[in-house]
C-alpha positions as CSV (number, residue, x, y, z in Angstrom):
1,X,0.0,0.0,0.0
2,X,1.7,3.3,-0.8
3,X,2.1,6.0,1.8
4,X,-0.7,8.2,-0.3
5,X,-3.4,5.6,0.3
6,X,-2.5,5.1,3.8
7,X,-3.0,8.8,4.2
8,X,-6.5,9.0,2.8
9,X,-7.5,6.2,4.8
10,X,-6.6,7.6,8.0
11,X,-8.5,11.1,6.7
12,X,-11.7,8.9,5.9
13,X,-11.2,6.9,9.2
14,X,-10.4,9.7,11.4
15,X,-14.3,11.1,11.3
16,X,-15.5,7.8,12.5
17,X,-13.0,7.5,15.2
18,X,-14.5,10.7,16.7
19,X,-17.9,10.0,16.5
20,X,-17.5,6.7,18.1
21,X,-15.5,8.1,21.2
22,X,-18.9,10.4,21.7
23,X,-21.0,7.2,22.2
24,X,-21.9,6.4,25.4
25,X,-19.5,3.8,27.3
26,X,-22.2,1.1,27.0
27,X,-22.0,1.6,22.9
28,X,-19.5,-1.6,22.1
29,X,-18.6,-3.9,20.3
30,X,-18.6,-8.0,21.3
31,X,-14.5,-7.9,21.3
32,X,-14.7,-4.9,23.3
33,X,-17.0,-6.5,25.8
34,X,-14.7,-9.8,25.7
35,X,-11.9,-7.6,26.4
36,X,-13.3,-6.0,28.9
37,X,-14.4,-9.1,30.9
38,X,-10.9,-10.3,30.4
39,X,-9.5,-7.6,32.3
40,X,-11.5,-7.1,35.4
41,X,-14.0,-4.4,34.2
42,X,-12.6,-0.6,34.2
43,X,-14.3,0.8,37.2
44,X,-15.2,-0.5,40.6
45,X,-18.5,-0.3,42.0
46,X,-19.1,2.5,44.9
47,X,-19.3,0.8,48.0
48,X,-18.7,2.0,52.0
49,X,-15.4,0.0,52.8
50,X,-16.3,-1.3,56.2
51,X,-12.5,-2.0,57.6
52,X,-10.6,-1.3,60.7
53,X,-8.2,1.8,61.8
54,X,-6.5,3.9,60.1
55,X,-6.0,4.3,56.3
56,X,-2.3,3.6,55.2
57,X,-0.7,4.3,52.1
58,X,2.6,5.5,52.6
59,X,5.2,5.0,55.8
60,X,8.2,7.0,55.9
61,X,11.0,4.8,54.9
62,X,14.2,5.6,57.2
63,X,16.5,3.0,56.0
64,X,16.3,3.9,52.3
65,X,19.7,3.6,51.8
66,X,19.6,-0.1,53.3
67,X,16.5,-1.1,51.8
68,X,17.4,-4.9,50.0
69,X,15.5,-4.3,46.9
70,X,16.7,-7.7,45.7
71,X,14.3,-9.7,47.9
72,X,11.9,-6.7,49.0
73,X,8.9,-6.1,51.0
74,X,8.6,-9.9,52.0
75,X,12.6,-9.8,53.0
76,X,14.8,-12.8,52.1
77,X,12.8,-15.2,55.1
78,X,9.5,-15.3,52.6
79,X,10.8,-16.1,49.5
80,X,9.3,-19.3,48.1
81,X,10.9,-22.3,48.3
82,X,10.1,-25.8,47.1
83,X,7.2,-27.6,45.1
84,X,3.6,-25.9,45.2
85,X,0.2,-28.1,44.6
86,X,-2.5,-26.0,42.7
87,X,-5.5,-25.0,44.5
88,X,-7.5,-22.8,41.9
89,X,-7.6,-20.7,39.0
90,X,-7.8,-16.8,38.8
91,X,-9.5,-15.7,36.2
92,X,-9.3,-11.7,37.2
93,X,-7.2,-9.4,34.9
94,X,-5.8,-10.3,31.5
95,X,-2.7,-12.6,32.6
96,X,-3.1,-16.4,33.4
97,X,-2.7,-16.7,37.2
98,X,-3.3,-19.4,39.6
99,X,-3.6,-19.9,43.3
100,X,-1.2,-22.2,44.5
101,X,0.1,-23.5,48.2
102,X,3.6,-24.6,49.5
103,X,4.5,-27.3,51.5
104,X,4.4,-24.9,54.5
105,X,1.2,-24.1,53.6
106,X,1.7,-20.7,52.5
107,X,-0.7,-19.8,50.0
108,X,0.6,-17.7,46.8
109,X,-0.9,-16.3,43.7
110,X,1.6,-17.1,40.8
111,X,0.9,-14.5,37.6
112,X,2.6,-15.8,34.1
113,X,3.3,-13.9,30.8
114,X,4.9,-10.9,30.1
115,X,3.6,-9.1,33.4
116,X,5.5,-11.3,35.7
117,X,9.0,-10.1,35.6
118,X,8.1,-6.1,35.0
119,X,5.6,-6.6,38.1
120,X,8.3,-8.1,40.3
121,X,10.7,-5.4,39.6
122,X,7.8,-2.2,40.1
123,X,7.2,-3.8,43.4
124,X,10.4,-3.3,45.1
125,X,11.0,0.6,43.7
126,X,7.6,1.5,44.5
127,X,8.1,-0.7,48.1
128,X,11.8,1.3,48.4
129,X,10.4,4.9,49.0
130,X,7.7,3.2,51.4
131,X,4.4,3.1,49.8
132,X,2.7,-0.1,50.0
133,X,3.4,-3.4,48.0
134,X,2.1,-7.0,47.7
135,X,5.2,-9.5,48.5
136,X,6.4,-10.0,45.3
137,X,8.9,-12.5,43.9
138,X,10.2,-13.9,40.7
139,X,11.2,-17.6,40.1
140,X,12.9,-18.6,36.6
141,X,11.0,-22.0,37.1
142,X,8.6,-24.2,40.1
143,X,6.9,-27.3,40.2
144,X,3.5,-27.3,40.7
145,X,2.0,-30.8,41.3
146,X,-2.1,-31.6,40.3
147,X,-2.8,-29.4,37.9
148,X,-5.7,-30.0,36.2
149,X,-6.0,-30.5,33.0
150,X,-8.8,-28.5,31.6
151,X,-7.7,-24.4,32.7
152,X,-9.3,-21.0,31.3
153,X,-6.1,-19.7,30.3
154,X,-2.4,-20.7,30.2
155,X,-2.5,-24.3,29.8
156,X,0.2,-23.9,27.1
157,X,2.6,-22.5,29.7
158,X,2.9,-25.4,32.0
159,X,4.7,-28.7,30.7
160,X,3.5,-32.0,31.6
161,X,5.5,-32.5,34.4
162,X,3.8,-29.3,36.0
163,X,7.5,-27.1,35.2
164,X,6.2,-23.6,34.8
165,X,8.9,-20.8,33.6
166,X,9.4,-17.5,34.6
167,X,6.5,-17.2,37.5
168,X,5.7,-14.4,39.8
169,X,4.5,-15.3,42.8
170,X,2.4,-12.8,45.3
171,X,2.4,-14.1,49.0
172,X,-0.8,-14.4,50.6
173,X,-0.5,-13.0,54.2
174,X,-2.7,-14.8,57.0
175,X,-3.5,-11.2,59.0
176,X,-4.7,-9.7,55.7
177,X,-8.3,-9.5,53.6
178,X,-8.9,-7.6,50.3
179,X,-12.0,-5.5,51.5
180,X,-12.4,-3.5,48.3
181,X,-10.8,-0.9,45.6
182,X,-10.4,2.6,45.7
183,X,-10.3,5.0,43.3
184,X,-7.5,8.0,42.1
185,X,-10.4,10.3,42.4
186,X,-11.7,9.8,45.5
187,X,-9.9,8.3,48.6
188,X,-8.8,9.2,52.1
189,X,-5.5,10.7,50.4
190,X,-7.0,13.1,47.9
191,X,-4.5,16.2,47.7
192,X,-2.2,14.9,49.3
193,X,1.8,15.1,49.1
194,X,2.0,11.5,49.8
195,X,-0.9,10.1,46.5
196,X,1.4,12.6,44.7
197,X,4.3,11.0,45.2
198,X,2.4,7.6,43.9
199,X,1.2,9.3,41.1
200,X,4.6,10.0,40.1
201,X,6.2,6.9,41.0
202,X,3.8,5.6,38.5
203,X,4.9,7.7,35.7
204,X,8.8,7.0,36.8
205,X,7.9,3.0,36.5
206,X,6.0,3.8,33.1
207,X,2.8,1.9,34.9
208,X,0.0,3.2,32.1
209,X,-2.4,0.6,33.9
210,X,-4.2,2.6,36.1
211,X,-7.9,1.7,36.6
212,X,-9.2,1.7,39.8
213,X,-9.8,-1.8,39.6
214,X,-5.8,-2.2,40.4
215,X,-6.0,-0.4,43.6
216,X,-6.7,-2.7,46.7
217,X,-7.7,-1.8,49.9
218,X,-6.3,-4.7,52.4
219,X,-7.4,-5.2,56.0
220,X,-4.6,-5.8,58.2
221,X,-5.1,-7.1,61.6
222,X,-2.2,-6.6,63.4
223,X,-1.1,-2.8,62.1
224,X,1.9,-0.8,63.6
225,X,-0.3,0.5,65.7
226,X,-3.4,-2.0,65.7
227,X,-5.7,-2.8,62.7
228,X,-5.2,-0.8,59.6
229,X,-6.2,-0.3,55.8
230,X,-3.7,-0.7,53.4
231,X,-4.2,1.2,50.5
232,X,-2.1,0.0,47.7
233,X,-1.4,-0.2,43.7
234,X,-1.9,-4.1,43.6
235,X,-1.0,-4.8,40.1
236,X,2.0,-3.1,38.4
237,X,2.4,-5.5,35.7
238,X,1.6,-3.0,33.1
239,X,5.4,-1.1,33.3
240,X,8.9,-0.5,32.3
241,X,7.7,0.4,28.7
242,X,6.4,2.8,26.5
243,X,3.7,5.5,28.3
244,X,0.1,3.7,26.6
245,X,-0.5,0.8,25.5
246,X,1.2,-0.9,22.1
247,X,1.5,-3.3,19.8
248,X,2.2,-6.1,20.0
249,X,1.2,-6.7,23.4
250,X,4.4,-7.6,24.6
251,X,6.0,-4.4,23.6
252,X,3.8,-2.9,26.4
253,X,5.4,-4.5,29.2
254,X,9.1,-4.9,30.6
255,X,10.1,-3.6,26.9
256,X,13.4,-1.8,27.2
257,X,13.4,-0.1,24.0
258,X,10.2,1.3,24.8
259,X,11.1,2.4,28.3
260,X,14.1,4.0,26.7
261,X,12.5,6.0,24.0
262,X,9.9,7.3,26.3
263,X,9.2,10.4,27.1
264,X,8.9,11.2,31.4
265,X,8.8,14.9,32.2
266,X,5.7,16.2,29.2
267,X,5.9,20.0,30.8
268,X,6.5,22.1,33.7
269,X,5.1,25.2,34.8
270,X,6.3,27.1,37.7
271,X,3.5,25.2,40.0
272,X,2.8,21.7,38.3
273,X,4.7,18.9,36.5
274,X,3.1,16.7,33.2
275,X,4.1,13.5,33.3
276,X,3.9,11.4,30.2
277,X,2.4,8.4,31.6
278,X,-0.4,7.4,31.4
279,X,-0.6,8.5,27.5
280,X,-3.3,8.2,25.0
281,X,-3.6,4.8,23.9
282,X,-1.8,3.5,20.5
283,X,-4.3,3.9,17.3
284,X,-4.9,-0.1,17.4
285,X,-6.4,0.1,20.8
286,X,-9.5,1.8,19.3
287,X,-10.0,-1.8,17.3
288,X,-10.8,-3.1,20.7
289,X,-14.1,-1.3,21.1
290,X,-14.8,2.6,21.6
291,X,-15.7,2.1,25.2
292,X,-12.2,1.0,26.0
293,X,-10.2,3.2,24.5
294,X,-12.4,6.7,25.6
295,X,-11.9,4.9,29.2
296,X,-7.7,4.7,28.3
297,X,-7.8,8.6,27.2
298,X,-9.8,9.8,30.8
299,X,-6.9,8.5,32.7
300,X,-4.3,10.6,31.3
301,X,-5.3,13.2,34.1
302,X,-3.9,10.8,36.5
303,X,-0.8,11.8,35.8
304,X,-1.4,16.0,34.8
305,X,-0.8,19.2,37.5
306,X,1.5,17.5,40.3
307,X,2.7,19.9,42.4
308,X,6.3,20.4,41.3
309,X,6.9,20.6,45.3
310,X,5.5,16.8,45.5
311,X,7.3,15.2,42.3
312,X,10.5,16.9,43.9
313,X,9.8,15.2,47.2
314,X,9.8,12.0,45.4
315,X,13.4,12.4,43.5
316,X,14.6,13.5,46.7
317,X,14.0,10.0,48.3
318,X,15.0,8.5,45.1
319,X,18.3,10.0,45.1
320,X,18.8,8.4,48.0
321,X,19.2,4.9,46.6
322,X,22.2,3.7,45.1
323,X,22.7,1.9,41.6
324,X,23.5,-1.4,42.7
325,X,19.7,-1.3,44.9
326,X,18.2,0.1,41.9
327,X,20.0,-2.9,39.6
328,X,19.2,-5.3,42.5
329,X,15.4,-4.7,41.6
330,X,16.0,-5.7,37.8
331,X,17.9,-9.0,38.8
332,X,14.9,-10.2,41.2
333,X,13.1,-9.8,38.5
334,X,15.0,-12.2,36.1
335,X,16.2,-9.6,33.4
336,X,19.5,-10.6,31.7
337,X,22.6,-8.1,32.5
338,X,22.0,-5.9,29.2
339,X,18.2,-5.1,30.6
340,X,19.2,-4.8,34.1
341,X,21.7,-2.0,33.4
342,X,19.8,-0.2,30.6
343,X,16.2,-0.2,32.5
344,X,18.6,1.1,35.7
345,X,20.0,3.9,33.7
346,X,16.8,5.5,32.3
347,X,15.3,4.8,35.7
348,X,18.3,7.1,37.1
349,X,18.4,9.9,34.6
350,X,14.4,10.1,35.9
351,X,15.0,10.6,39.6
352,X,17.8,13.5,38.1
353,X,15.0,15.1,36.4
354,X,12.6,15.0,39.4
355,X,15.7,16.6,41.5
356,X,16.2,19.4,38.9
357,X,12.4,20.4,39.6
């Protein structure tokens, strides 16, 4: 097709694309609905969260500089050991996962695909500068024993001798319940320094995910202080790529070359900071249905009119970190030396933009 006919096609389709992002969300197509269902629904129903104590969402983290961000929030004494027996399938979100239980008994969710290694490594940066993170880990291979044979998704991925490769597995924690999600737009935190500071550890991560159906509230029994709510970003497989979502899917997550070309800082004015993530969505998204891609354009404010004070307060914890910490996140995460070093260096030239703010 020459480049003329590729322009008038995108002049005749451009019309259409407009009027279908003015029809109403319910206005979509069966692939969009499919797609939709796939991935958890976009928003979460409005509900009174009926938890505990105090709502948590960031601690101060004192020992920064000693932080081991190869093993994380868990620490070294949770990482998984041993063969797992299958309990159930997880059907939520768009990556194959399965509930599975050590010989200890330990319960853990294990998430395959292209998510598991970005997911593992977002975890321990976000954890680092003391927001709130699942315990995360990454495992090149495990054995997991009575698997059945008939699954919803991912059968492909486990051989017949129950080996499954590259695996991230999220600990389930015996004093803590998922009690609901919350919303960027309205939660205990609203204008705050510290859902700020989130914001733009989201955009640092590249982390262009950000429905409200990946924010968990958790119930902790035994807080600091007594029972708490734990307010966290519970899924951060979507990072360490470009700002939106791309094509081919795998491009869109742990994708060095897109992480490198990306853009962080989109403009400053003497109050605010633009981040570039979360972006408008790549032009093949729209194939996906209308609904879902006008949803992918409303979240860009997400990430629009920080207060320059706040995304400074964040590179000034960064700083704080040294390369090997930063590079110790990569290699939990299973990325070869070449990825370790080049997602490490564009994730360092990003906290020296934050501290020239």
């Amino acid at each position: 097709m020459t480049e003329a006919r590729i322009i008038l096609m995108l002049k005749i389709l451009k019309p259409l694309m407009l009027f279908a992002l003015l029809l109403p969300v319910t206005t979509s197509s069966p692939a969009a609905t499919e797609v939709d269902k796939k991935r958890s629904n976009w928003r979460i129903e409005k509900a009174e969260i009926a938890g505990e104590g105090p709502a948590v969402l960031w601690r101060e983290p004192k020992d920064i500089r000693s932080r081991n961000l190869f093993y994380g929030a868990g620490g070294k004494g949770h990482e998984p050991r041993g063969t797992f027996t299958f309990v159930k399938e997880d059907l939520d979100g768009s990556s194959p996962k399965f509930v599975v239980e050590d010989r200890d008994g330990t319960k853990w969710k294990i998430k395959l695909g292209e998510e598991a290694q970005c997911e593992t490594a977002a975890s321990r940066l976000v954890w680092a500068v003391g927001y709130c993170t699942n315990e995360n880990y990454f495992l090149p291979e495990i054995k997991v024993d009575q698997v059945p044979k008939q699954l919803k998704r991912g059968r492909k991925l486990i051989a017949a001798d129950g080996a499954i490769r590259n695996v991230r597995l999220k600990r389930y924690l015996p004093d803590e319940e998922k009690i609901g999600n919350w919303e960027w737009s309205d939660n205990p935190f609203k204008g705050t320094r510290e859902l700020d500071g989130l914001k733009v550890m989201m955009a640092i991560i590249n982390n262009w995910d950000l429905k409200d159906v990946n924010n968990t509230i958790y119930q902790k029994k035994r807080g600091e202080s007594g029972p708490e709510q734990v307010y966290m970003v519970s899924d951060l497989g979507a990072a360490f790529a470009g700002n939106a979502f791309g094509w081919p899917l795998e491009k869109s997550r742990g994708y060095l070359k897109g992480y490198l070309r990306s853009k962080f800082i989109r403009h400053t004015a003497p109050d605010y900071v633009d981040f570039a993530t979360p972006a408008r969505p790549k032009f093949m998204y729209f194939f996906f249905g209308p609904g879902a891609y006008r949803n992918r354009v409303h979240m860009r404010w997400i990430g629009k009119h920080i207060p320059r004070e706040n995304a400074a307060w964040v590179g000034q914890m960064l700083a704080r970190l040294s390369r090997e910490q930063i590079e110790d996140a990569f290699r939990a995460a299973g990325y070869d030396a070449e990825q370790v070093d080049g997602f490490s260096t564009v994730f360092e030239h990003r906290i020296e933009e934050l501290k020239s703010l």
